[in-house]
LOROTOR-199045 format. One line per 3 residues: number of its first residue (from 1); for each residue x, y, z of C-alpha. Coordinates in nm, 4 decimals. Example, Ala and Ser with C-alpha at 12.3 -4.5 7.8 and 13.67 -1.06 7.14 Angstrom:
BEGIN
1	1.2300/-0.4500/0.7800  1.3670/-0.1060/0.7140
//
This chain:
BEGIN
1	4.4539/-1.0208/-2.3671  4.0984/-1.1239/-2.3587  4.1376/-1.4105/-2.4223
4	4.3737/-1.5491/-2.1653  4.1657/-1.3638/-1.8939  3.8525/-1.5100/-2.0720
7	3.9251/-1.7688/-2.3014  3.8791/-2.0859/-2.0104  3.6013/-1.9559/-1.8764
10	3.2239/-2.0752/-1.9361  3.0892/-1.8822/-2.1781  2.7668/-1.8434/-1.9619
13	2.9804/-1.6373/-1.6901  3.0531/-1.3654/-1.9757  2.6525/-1.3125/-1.9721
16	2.5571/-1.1141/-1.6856  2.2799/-1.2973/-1.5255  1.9362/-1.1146/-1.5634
19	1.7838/-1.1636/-1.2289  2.1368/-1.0091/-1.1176  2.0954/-0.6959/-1.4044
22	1.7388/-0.6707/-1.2768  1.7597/-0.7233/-0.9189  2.0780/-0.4052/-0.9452
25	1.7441/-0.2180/-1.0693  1.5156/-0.3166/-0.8556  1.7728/-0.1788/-0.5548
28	1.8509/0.1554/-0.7641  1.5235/0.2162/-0.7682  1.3810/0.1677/-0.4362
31	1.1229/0.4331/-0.3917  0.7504/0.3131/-0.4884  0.6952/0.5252/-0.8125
34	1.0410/0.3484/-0.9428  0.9698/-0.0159/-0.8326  0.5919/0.0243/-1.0407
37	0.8037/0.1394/-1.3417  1.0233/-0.0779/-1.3399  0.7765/-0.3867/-1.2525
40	0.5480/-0.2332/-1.5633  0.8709/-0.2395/-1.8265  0.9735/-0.6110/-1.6870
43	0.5630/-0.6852/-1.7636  0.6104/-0.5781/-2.0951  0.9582/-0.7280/-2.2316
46	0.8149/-1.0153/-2.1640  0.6302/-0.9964/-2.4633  0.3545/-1.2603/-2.3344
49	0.0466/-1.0195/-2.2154  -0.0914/-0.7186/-2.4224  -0.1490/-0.5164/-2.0941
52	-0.2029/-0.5096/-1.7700  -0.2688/-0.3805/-1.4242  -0.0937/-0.3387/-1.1136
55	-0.3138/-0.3290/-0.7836  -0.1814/-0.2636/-0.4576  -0.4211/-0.2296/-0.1189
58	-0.4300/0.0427/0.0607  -0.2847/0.1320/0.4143  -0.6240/-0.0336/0.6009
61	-0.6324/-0.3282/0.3508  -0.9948/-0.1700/0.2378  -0.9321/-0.1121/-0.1328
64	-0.7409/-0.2522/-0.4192  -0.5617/0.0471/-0.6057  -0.4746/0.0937/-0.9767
67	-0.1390/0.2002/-0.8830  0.0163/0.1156/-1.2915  -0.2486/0.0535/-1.5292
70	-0.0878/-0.0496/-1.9124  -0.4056/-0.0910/-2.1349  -0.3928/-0.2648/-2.5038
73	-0.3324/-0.0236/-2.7930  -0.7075/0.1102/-2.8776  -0.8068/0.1819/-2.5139
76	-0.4401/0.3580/-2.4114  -0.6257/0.7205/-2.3630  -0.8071/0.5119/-2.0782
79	-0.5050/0.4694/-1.8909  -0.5201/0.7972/-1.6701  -0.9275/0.7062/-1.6041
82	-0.8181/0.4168/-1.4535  -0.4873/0.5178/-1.2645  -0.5878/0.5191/-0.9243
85	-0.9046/0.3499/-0.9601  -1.0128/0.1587/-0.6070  -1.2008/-0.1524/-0.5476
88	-1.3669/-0.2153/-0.2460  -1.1831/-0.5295/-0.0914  -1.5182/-0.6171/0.0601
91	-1.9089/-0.6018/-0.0141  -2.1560/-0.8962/-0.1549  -2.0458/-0.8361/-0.5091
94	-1.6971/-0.8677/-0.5331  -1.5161/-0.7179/-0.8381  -1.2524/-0.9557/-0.9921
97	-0.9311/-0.8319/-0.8815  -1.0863/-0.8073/-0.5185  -1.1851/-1.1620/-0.5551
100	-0.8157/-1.2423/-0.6981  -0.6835/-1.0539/-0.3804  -0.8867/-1.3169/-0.1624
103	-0.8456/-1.6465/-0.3474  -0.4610/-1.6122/-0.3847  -0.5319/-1.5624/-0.7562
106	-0.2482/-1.3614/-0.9404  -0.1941/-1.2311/-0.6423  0.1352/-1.0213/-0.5398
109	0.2112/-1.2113/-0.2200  0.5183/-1.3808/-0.0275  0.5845/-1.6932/-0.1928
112	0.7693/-1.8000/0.0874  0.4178/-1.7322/0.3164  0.1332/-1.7789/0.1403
115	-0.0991/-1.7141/0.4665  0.0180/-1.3783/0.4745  -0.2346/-1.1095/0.2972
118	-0.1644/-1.0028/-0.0525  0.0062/-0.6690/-0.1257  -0.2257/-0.6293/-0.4201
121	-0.3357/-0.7945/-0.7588  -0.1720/-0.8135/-1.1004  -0.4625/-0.8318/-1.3576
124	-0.3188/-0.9499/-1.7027  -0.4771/-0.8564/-2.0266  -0.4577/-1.0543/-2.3581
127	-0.6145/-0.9429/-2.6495  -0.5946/-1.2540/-2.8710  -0.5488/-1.6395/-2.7596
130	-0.5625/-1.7717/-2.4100  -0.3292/-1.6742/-2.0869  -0.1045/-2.0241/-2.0744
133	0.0550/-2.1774/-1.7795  0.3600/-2.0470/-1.9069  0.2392/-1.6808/-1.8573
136	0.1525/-1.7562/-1.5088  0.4826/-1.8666/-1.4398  0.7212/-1.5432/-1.5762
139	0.4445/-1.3867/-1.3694  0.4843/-1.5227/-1.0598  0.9093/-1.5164/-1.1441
142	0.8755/-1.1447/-1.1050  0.6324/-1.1130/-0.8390  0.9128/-1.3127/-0.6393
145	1.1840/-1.0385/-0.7343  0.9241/-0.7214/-0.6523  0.7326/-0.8587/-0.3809
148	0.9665/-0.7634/-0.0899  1.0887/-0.4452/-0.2601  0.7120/-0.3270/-0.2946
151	0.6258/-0.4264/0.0727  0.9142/-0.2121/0.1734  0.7837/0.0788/-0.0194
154	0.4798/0.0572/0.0284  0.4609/0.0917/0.3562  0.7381/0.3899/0.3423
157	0.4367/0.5394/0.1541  0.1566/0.4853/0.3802  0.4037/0.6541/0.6649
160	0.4730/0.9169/0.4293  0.0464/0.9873/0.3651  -0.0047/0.9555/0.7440
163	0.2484/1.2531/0.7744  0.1134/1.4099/0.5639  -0.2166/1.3727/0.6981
166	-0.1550/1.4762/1.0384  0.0591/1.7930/0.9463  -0.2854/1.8981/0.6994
169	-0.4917/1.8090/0.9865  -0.3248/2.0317/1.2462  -0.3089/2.3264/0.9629
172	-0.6566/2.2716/0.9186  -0.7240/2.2784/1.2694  -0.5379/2.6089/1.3943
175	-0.7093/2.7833/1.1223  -1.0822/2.6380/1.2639  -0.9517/2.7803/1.5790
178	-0.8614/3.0970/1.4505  -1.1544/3.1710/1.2344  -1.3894/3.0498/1.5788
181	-1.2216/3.2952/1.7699  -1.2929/3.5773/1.5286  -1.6567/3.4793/1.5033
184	-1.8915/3.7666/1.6560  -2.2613/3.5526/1.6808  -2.3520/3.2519/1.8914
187	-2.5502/3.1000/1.6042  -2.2035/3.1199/1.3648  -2.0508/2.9724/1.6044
190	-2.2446/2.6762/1.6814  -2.3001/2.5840/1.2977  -1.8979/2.6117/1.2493
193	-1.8928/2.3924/1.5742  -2.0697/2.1786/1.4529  -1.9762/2.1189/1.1067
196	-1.6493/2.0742/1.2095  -1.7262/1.8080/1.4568  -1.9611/1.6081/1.1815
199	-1.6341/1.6307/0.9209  -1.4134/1.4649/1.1931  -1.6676/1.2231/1.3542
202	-1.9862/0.9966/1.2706  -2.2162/1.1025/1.5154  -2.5460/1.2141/1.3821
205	-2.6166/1.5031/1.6639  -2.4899/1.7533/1.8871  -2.6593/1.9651/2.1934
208	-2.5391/2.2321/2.3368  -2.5667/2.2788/2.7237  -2.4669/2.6309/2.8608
211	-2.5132/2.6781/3.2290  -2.7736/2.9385/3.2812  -2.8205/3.0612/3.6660
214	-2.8055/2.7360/3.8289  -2.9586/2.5225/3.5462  -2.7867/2.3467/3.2863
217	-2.9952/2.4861/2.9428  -3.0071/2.3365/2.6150  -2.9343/2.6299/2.3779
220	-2.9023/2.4410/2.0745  -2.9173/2.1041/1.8850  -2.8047/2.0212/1.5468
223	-2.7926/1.7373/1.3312  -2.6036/1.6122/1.0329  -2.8169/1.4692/0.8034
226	-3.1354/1.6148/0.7375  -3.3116/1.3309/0.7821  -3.3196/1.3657/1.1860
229	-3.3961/1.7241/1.2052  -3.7384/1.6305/1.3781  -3.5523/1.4289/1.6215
232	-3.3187/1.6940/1.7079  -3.6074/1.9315/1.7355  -3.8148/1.7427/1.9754
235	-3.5322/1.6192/2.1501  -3.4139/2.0144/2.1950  -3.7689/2.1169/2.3237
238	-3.7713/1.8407/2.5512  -3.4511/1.9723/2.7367  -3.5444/2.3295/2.6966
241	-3.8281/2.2443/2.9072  -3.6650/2.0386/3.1533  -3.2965/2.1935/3.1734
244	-3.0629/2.0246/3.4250  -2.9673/2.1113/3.7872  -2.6897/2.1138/3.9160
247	-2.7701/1.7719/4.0919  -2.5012/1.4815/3.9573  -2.8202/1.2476/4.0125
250	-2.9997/1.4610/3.7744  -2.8875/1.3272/3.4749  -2.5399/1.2620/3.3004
253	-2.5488/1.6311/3.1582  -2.5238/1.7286/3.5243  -2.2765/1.4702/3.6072
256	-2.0653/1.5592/3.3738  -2.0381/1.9161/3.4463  -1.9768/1.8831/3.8240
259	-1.7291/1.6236/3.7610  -1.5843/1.7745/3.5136  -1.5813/1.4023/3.3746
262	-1.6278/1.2928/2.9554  -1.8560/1.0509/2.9948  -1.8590/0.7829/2.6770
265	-2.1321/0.5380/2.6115  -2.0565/0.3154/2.3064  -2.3819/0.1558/2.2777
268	-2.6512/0.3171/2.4469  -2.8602/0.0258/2.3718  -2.6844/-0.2069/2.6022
271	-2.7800/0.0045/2.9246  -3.1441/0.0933/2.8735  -3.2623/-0.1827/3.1325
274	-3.0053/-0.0440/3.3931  -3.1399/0.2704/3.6628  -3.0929/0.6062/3.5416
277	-3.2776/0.9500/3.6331  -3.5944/1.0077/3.4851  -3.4978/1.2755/3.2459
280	-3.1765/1.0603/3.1385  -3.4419/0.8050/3.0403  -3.7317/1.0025/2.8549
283	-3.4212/1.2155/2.6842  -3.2969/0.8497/2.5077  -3.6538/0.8049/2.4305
286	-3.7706/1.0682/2.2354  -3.4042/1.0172/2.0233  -3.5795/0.6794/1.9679
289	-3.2570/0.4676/1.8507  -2.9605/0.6210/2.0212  -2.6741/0.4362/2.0168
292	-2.3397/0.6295/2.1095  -2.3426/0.8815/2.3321  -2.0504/1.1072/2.4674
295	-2.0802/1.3763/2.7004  -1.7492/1.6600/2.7027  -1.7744/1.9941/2.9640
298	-1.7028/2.2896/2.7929  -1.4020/2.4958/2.9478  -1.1737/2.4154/3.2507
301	-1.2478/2.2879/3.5275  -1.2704/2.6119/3.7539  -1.4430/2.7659/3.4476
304	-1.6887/2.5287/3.3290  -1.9752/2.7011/3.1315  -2.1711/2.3599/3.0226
307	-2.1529/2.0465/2.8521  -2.1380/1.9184/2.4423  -2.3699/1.6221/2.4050
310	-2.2619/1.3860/2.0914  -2.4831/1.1397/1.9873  -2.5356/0.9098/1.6892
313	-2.8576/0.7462/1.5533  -2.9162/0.3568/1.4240  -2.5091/0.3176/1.4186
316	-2.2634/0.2949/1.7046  -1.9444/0.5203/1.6918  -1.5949/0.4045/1.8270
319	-1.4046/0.6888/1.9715  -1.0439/0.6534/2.1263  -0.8896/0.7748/2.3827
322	-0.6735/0.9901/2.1948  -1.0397/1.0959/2.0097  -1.1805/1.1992/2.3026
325	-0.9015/1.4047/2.3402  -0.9177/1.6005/2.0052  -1.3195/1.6375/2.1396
328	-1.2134/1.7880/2.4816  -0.9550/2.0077/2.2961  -1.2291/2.0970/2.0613
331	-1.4861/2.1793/2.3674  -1.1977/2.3898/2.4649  -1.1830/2.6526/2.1959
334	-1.5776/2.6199/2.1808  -1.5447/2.7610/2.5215  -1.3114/3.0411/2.4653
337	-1.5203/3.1965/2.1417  -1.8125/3.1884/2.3031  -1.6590/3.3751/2.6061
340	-1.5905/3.6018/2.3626  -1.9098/3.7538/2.3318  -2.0644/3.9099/2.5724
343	-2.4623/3.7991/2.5426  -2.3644/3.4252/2.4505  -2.6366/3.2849/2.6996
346	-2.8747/3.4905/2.4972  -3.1240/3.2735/2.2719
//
């Protein structure tokens, strides 16, 4: 019987093709875990490298990561040190499989696009003997087959780690909310204010403005890095000395609490020759090299009780629109714990 189904047929066609056996894998598998595996055990019945590693950037094409690391024999119990391992994709000393990543070196790319960015590195060890052109060439065979499937996953993955992300974020964020609102002193609550504003953002200082009578007072300042304390300080007894009226040409502290108006200035630098009031100008002084600033009112509009300043030192600070948001909902809750407690405009 099988051999009048068979018996004229090319004997090749009774061999399933292995790109075919393989490529059935490669579909079965599909998730990014699976397609690494399977990539790793295709690496390795080749029989033509002694180990290797697969390197795949991450979602903002900053670092190369170890994402399948197979090590020669005597440095196996290396293998988890080095799972996960990142190398910066940029920097004056380039590590080699960032500098394989830029030259198109073993590169896991589109070989139908070669101007499009890599999807990682595969770094190919060899413990006796050189790497020969025939190496290169399985190499690249395979990188063909897993190059699509891998781009498919791997982006699945960085959606998957955004998600993730943003659902720890919020969690994160209703319980700052929560534990603010249960906070009894001023000073505990502008140090958890704070602290949770330096986690989030880059700027290097924060002042608190609470309207006092018909002035504008600076309560507080604090810093993130130790290193402008002194800053802060004299910056802070500037401001306690010459608090803000309610005048919008007074300043952009005022401004922005009778307009009820963030105000955002990405590079302070770039306006220091233009007019501004007096105090705006000695203020930027004493902070010496201020570079971002951002200005958020504190409550609702009808119930304004002052104004957050944010500024950063030496380096500017990009903040979206949608940033600015998470500030102004931030400002927000600030508002509500400290209306919480009755002597809050206390020092």
């Amino acid at each position: 019987m099988t051999e009048r189904l068979f018996g004229k047929l090319p004997t090749s066609m009774l061999v399933a093709d292995p790109d075919i056996v393989l490529q059935q894998g490669i579909d079965a598998a599909r998730e990014l875990d699976g397609l690494l595996e399977l990539f790793g055990a295709e690496i390795e019945k080749t029989g033509l490298v002694d180990g290797y590693m697969i390197n795949l950037r991450d979602a903002h094409a900053e670092y190369l990561v170890s994402q399948k690391v197979h090590l020669t024999p005597e440095f196996h119990n290396l293998e988890n040190t080095y799972h996960h391992y990142k190398v910066a994709l940029s920097g004056d000393a380039l590590n080699l499989n960032a500098r394989a990543y830029h030259n198109r070196g073993i590169a896991i790319l589109d070989d139908g696009d070669f101007a499009r960015a890599p999807l990682g590195t595969l770094l190919l060890l060899k413990q006796s003997g050189e790497i020969d052109e025939h190496v290169f060439v399985a190499m690249e065979h395979l990188i063909s087959l897993f190059h699509a499937p891998l781009q498919r996953a791997l982006q699945e993955s960085f959606l998957q780690e955004h998600e993730e992300s943003n659902t720890l974020e919020q969690s994160r964020f209703l319980q700052f909310v929560v534990e603010l609102n249960n906070l009894t002193s001023t000073e505990t609550i502008f140090q958890m204010f704070a602290t949770e504003v330096f986690r989030q953002f880059a700027f290097d200082g924060l002042g608190f403005f609470l309207l006092q009578g018909e002035r504008l007072m600076c309560k507080r300042v604090e810093t993130a890095d130790p290193h402008y304390h002194d800053i802060g300080e004299a910056w802070s007894a500037f401001l306690r000395n010459n608090p803000y009226v309610l005048d919008a040409t007074d300043g952009g502290i005022s401004h922005t609490y009778l307009k009820h108006q963030t105000l955002y200035f990405p590079d302070v630098q770039t306006i220091m020759d233009l007019p501004m009031s007096k105090k705006d100008r000695q203020s930027l002084t004493i902070l010496e090299s201020p570079r971002s600033l951002l200005l958020v009112p504190i409550g609702e509009r009808q119930h304004a009780i002052g104004v957050l300043a944010f500024f950063s030192l030496q380096q500017p600070v990009a903040i979206s629109e949608e940033e600015q948001e998470t500030v102004t909902r931030l400002a927000a809750h600030f508002g509500k714990a400290l209306g919480n407690i009755d002597d809050y405009l206390l020092d």
